[in-house]
C-alpha positions in Angstrom: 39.6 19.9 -155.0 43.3 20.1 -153.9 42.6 23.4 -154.1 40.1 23.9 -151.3 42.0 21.6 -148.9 45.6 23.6 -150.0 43.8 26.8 -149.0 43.0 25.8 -145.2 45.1 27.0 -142.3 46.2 25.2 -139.4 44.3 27.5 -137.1 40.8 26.3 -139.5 41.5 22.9 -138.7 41.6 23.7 -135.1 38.8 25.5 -134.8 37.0 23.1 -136.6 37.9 20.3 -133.9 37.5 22.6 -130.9 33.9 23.6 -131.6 33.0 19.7 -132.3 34.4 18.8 -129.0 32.3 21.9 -127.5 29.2 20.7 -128.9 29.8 17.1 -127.6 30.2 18.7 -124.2 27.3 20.2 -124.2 25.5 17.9 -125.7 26.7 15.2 -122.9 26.1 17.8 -120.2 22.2 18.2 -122.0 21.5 14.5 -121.9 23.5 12.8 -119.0 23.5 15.7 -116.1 21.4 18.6 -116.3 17.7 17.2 -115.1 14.7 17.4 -117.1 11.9 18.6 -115.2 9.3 15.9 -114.9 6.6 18.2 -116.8 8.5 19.2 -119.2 6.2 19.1 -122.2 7.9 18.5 -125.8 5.0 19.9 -127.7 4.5 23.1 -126.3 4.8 24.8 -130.0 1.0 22.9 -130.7 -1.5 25.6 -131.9 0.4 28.7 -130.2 2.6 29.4 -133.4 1.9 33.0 -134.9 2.2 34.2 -138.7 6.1 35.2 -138.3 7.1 32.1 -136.1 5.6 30.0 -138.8 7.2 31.7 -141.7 10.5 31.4 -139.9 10.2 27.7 -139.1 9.0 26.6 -142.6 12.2 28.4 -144.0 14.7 27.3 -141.7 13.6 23.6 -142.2 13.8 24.4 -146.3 17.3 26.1 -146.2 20.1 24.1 -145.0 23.8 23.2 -145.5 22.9 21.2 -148.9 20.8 23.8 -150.1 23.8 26.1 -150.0 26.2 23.9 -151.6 23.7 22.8 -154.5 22.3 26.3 -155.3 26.0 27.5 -155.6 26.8 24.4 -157.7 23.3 25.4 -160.4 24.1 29.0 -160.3 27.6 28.4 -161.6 26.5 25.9 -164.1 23.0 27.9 -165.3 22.5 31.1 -164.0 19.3 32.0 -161.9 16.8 29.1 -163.8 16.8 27.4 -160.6 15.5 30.2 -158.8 12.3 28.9 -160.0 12.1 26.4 -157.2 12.1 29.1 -155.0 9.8 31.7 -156.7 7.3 30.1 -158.4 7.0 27.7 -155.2 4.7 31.1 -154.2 1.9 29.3 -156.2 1.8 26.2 -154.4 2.7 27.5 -150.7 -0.8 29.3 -151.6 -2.2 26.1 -152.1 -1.5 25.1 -149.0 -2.6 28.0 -147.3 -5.9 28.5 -149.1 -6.9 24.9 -150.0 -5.1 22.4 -147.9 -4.8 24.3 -144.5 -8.1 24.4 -144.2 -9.0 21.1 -144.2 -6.0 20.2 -142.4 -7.0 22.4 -139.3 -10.3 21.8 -139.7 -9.9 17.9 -139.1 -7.8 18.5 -136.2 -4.8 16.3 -136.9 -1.1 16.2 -135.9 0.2 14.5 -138.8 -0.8 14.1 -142.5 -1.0 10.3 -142.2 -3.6 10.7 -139.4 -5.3 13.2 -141.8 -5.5 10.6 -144.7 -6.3 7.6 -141.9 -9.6 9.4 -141.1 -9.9 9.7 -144.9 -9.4 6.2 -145.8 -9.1 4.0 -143.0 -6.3 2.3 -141.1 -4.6 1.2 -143.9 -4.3 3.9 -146.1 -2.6 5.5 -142.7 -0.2 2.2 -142.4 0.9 2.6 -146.0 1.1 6.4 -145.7 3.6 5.5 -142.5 5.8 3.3 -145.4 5.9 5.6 -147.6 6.8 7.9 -145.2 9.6 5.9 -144.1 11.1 5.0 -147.2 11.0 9.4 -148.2 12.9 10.1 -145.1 15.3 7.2 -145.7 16.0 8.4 -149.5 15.0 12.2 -149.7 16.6 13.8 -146.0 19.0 10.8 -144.7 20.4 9.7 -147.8 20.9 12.8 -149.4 21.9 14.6 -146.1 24.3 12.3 -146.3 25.4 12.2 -149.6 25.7 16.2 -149.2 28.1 16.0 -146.6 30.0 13.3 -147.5 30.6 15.5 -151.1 31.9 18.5 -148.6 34.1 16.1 -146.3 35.5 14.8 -149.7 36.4 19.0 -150.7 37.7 19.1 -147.2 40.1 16.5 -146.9 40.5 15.7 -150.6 39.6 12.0 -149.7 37.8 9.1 -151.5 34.1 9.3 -151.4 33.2 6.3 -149.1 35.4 7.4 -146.2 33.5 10.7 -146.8 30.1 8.8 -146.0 31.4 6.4 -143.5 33.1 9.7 -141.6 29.6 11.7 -141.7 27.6 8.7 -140.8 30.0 7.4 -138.0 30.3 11.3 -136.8 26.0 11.5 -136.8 26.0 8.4 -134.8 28.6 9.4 -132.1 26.9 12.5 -131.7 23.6 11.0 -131.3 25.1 8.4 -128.7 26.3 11.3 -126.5 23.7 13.6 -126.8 25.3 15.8 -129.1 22.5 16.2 -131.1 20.6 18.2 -128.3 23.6 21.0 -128.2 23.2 21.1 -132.2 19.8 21.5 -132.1 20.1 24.2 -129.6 22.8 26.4 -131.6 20.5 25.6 -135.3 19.3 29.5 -134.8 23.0 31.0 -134.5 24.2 28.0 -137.3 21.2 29.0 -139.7 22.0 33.2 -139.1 25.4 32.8 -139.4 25.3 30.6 -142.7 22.7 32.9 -144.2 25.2 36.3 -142.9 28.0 33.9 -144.9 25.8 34.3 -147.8 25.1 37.7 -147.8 28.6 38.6 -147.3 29.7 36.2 -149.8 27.7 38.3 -152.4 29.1 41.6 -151.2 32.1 40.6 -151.5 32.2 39.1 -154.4 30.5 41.6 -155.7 33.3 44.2 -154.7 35.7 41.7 -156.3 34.7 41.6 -159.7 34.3 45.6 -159.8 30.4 46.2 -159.2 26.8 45.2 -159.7 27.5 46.2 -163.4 30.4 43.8 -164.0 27.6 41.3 -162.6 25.6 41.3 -165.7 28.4 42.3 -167.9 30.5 39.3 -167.4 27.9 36.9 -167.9 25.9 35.1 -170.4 22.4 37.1 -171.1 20.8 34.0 -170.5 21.9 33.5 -166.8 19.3 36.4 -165.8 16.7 34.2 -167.8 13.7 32.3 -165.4 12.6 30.2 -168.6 14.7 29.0 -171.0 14.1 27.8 -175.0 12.3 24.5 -174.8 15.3 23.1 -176.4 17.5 23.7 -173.8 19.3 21.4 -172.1 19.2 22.0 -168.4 15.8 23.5 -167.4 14.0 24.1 -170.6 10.8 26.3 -169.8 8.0 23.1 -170.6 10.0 20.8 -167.9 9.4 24.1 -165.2 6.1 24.9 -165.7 4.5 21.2 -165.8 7.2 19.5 -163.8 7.7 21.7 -160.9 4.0 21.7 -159.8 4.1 18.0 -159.2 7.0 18.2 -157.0 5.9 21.8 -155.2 2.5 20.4 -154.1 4.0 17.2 -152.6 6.8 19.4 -151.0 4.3 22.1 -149.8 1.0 20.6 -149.3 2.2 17.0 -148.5 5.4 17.0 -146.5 4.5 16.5 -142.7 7.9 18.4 -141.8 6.8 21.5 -144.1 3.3 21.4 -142.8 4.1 20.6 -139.3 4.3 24.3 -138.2 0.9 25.5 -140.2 -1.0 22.1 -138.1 0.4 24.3 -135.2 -1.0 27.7 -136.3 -3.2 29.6 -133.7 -5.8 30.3 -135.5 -6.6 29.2 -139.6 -5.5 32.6 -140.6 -2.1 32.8 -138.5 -1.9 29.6 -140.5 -2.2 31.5 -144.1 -0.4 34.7 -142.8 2.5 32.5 -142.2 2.2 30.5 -145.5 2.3 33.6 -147.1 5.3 35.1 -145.3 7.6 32.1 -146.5 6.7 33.1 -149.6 8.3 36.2 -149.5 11.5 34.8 -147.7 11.5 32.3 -150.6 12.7 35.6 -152.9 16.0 35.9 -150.9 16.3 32.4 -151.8 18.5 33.7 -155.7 20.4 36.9 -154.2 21.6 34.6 -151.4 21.7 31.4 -152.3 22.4 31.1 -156.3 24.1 34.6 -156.7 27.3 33.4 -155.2 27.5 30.5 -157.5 27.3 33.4 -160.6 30.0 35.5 -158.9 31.9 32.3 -158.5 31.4 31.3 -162.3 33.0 35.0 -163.0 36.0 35.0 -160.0 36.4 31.5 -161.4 35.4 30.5 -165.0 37.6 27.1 -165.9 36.6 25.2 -162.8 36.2 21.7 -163.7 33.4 20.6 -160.7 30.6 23.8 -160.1 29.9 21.8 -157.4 32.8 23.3 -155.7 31.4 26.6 -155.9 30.6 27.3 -152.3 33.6 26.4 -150.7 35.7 28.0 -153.2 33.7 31.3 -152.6 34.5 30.7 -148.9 37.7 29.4 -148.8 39.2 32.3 -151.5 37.2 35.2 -150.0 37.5 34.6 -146.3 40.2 35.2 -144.0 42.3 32.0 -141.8 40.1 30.8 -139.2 37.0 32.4 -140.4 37.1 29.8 -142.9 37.5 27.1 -140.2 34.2 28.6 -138.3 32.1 28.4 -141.8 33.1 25.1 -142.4 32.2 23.5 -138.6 28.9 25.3 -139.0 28.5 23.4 -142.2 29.4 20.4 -140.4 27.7 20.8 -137.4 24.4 21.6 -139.5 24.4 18.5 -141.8 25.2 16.2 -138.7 22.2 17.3 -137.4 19.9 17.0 -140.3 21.6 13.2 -140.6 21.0 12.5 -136.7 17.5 14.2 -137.3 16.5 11.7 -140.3 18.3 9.0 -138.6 16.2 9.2 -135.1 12.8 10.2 -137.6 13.3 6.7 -139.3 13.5 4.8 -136.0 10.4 6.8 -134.7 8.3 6.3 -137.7 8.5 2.8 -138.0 8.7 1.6 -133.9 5.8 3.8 -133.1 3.8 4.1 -136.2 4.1 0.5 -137.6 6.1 -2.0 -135.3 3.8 -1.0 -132.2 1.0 -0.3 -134.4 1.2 -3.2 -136.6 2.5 -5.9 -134.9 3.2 -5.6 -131.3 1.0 -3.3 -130.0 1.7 -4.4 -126.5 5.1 -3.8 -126.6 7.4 -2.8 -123.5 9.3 0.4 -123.6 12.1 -2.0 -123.4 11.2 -3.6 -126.7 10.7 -0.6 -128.4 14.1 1.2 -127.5 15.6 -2.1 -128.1 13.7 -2.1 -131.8 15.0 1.6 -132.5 18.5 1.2 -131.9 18.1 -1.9 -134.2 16.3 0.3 -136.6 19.1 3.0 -136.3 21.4 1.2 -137.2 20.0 -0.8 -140.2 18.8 2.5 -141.7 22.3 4.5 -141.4 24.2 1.1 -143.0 21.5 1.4 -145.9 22.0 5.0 -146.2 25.6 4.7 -146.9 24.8 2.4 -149.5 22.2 5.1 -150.9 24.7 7.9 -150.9 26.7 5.6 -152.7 24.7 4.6 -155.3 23.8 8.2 -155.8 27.0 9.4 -156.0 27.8 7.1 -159.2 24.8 8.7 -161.1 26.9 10.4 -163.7 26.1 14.0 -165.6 24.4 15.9 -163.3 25.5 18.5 -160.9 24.5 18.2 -156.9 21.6 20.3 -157.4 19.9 18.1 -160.4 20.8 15.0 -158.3 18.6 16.3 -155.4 16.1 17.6 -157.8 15.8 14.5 -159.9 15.4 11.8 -157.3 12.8 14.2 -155.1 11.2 14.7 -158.3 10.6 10.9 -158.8 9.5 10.5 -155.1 6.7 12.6 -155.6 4.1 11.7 -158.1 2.2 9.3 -155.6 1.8 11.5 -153.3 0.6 14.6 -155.2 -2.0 12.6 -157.1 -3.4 10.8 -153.6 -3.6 14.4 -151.9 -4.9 16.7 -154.7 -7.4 14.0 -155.2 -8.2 12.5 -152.2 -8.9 16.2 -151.0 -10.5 17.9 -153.8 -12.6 15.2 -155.3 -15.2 13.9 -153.0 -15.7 10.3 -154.9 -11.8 9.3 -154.3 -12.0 5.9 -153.0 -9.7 4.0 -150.3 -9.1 1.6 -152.9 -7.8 3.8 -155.6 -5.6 5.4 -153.4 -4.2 2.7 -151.9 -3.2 1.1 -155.1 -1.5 4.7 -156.2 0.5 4.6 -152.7 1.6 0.9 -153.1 1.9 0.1 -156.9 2.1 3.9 -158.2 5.4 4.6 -155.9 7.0 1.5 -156.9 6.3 2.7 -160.3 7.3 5.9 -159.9 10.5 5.1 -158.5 11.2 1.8 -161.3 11.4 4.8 -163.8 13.6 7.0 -161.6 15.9 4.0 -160.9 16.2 3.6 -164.7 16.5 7.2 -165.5 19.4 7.5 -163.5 21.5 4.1 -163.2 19.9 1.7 -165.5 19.6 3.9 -168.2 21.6 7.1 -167.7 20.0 10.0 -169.2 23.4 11.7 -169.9 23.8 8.7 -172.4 20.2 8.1 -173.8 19.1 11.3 -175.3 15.6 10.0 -175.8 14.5 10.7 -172.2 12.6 13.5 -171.6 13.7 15.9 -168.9 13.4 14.6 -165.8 10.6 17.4 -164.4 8.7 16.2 -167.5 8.9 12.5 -166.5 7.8 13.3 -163.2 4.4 15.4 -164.7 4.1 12.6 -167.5 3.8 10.2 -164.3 1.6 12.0 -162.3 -0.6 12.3 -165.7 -0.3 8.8 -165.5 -1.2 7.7 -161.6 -3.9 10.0 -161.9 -5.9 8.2 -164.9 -5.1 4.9 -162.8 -6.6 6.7 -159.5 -9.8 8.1 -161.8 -10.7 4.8 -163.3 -10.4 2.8 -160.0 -12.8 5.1 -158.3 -15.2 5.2 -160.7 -15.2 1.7 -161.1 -15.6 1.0 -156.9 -19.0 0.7 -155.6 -20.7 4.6 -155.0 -20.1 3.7 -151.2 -16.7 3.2 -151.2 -15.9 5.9 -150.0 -17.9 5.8 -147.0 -15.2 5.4 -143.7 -15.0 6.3 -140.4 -14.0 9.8 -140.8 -16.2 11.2 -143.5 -17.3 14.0 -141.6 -14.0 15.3 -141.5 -14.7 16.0 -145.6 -18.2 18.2 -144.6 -16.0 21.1 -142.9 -17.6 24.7 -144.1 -15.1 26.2 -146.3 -14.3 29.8 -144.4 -13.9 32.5 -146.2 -10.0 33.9 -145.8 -10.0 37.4 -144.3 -8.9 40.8 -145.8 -5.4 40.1 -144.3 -5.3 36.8 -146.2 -6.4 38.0 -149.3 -4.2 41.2 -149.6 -1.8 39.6 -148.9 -1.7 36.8 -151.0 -2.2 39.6 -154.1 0.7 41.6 -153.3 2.8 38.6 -153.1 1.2 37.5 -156.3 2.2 40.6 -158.1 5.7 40.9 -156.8 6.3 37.6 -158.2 4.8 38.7 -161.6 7.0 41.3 -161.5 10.3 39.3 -160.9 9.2 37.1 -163.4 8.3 39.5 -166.2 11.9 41.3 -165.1 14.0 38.3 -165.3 13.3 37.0 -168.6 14.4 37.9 -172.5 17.7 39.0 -171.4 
């Protein structure tokens, strides 16, 4: 780690603070004196999005600054195994484009909650709105910030909690002055430029180790391997193929900001054409994303902490000040997904449960004054969060992420799959899944990773396997209490949101879907029994 922070310039340092103090400029001239026109509307992306714009948007919302850092910090470790999580997601961004999309447009809805409220009722939506809540909080805030609070810690070779407290304190000062807006209006030149990084990380590091031979030459045979012996110890190839499914569909199918820019589609098949086209920008996910972790593991075998691997790549392979650019952009990028989560917490619960819930009648007054209150509460329990996840112990960045998303999900893919594709799912059943199921789910992930450390208990199954043995699990509990409710139980407000006429998808659709299909056959068939 001394390392990283010896191999900074004064002139990286500087640039560092001189574009933050830009973007607060900007961000104060945004909010506090240019005017907003009085019709401005915030939603003018509703229903006008086309194939490519949705592609685009669904990608740039899936790649960020963590994603970098962790796919580095598994390609070091493991080779391309976790490229799985990006190529065989094909099969359940298909899902949503040929079995959930339909529905979802169909019903007309915004939001997936309000999808599931016509569904169920009122309270299914209210819970839907907690669990919500309580997914942002742990899945993009907390992690967000435990992501940037492990590149701080690189940076300045400083304890852990000042790491947090800096990111956190640095989110909520941009938010104050309006920062976030001059962020969120650079994102497109942050999210080219890291992705250029990338690309030139690999060439370069391909040039430095001698060549695209060297590449497979100077690694283990079974870094080129998608599934690995079902005794192996990292991603075994039984955890992938029942695991990953469970968390795909609840990340693909179930996540509102995933689906958000499908529910704005033109038309149903814009919708699928753009479902599809993520899928093939998911492929650049190993070449760009886990392939400089591999050329890291060969530049630099004996490092102690793969999670380093990106900012060593960076730091040994760029020039002075360069580095400094890379590293704001970084910065700049995870402040806005921590401002972004922050504001998404306060919004979720004053407008869909404290006005919705309990005060209905509220005055703008009482709202902004609940939201600031709400702000704040959620970015102190996020530092705790981040905290707590950064004492689990024996697992790299990337299997942290991947372990506590994959206990998140369960509830939710078993309420969807169900609740969509099996007419006789009942309000009650799924409501019991949402409420007792999460706490459930999460119990078990609580003492997989703290109680109970899987590093030091070697009777726990993988953790993808837990997740699948789980949704096994929530789903008998969901079966059994619909069968058992009354045959009108599921009769509610919206039913005729169910009796949409399933359209046919269009030769464009289909084809496709089935060259995508075989390409990922291919890839997979190509990158396995080395």
């Amino acid at each position: 780690m001394n390392g990283i922070y010896n191999s900074l310039q004064p002139v990286d340092f500087l640039i560092v603070i001189v574009y933050l103090v830009i973007l607060f400029g900007l961000g104060y001239y945004i909010s506090f004196v240019k005017k907003r026109k009085q019709d401005e509307n915030l939603f003018l992306a509703q229903h006008t999005l086309g194939w490519s714009s949705i592609g685009l948007n669904m990608w740039g919302t899936n790649v960020g600054p963590s994603m970098l850092i962790a796919s580095a910090s598994i390609g070091y470790s493991t080779g391309i195994v976790a490229g799985n999580f990006a190529w065989y997601a094909f099969v359940f961004i298909g899902l949503l484009a040929l079995f959930f999309a339909p529905r979802y447009l169909g019903a007309k809805v915004s939001t997936l909650p309000e999808y599931m409220g016509l569904h169920f009722g009122p309270k299914t939506r209210n819970i839907l709105a907690w669990y919500t809540l309580i997914t942002i909080l742990i899945s993009w805030l907390s992690l967000g910030l435990f992501a940037g609070g492990i590149l701080v810690q690189q940076l300045l070779n400083i304890p852990m909690w000042q790491s947090v407290l800096a990111m956190i304190l640095l989110a909520t000062f941009f938010a104050a002055s309006g920062g976030l807006k001059a962020i969120a209006l650079t994102n497109m030149f942050q999210m080219i430029l890291l992705i250029a990084v990338s690309l030139l990380l690999v060439w370069l590091g391909i040039q430095k180790i001698g060549g695209i031979s060297q590449l497979f030459e100077k690694t283990p045979g079974h870094y080129w391997n998608l599934l690995l012996p079902a005794k192996d110890q990292s991603y075994p190839w039984p955890a992938i193929i029942l695991g990953y499914p469970v968390m795909g569909i609840w990340f693909w199918c179930t996540e509102q900001s995933m689906v958000q820019s499908v529910l704005g589609a033109k038309s149903l098949e814009q919708g699928q054409l753009g479902a599809n086209f993520i899928g093939w920008l998911k492929i650049l996910d190993v070449p760009l994303f886990i392939l400089p972790g591999i050329l890291c593991f060969i530049l630099y075998p004996h490092m102690k902490n793969p999670d380093e691997a990106y900012l060593v790549m960076v730091t040994q392979l760029f020039p002075a000040g360069m580095k400094g650019l890379i590293i704001v952009v970084l910065i700049a990028a995870l402040v806005s997904n921590i401002g972004s989560s922050l504001n998404s917490v306060s919004t979720v619960f004053t407008m869909d449960i404290f006005i919705k819930k309990y005060q209905p009648a509220a005055s703008n007054k009482d709202i902004i004054r609940i939201g600031r209150w709400v702000t704040v509460a959620s970015a102190a329990l996020s530092v705790i969060i981040a905290l707590a996840i950064n004492s689990i112990k024996g697992l790299n960045l990337f299997d942290v992420f991947q372990s506590i998303l994959g206990f998140l999900a369960p509830p939710m893919s078993v309420v969807f799959l169900f609740g969509i594709l099996w007419r006789r799912t009942t309000a009650r059943a799924v409501n019991i899944v949402l409420t007792y199921g999460t706490g459930f789910s999460v119990l078990v992930g609580v003492l997989y990773l703290w109680v109970f450390p899987a590093k030091q208990n070697a009777w726990w199954p993988h953790f993808l396997l837990l997740s699948f043995y789980i949704f096994l699990i929530l789903s008998i509990v969901l079966f059994i209490v619909s069968k058992a409710g009354s045959k009108d139980a599921q009769t509610f407000e919206g039913q005729p949101a169910l009796d949409f006429v399933y359209k046919k998808p269009g030769g464009k659709v289909i084809f496709s879907w089935v060259a995508l299909s075989l390409v990922m056959l291919a890839l997979y068939l190509y990158f396995n029994g080395h």
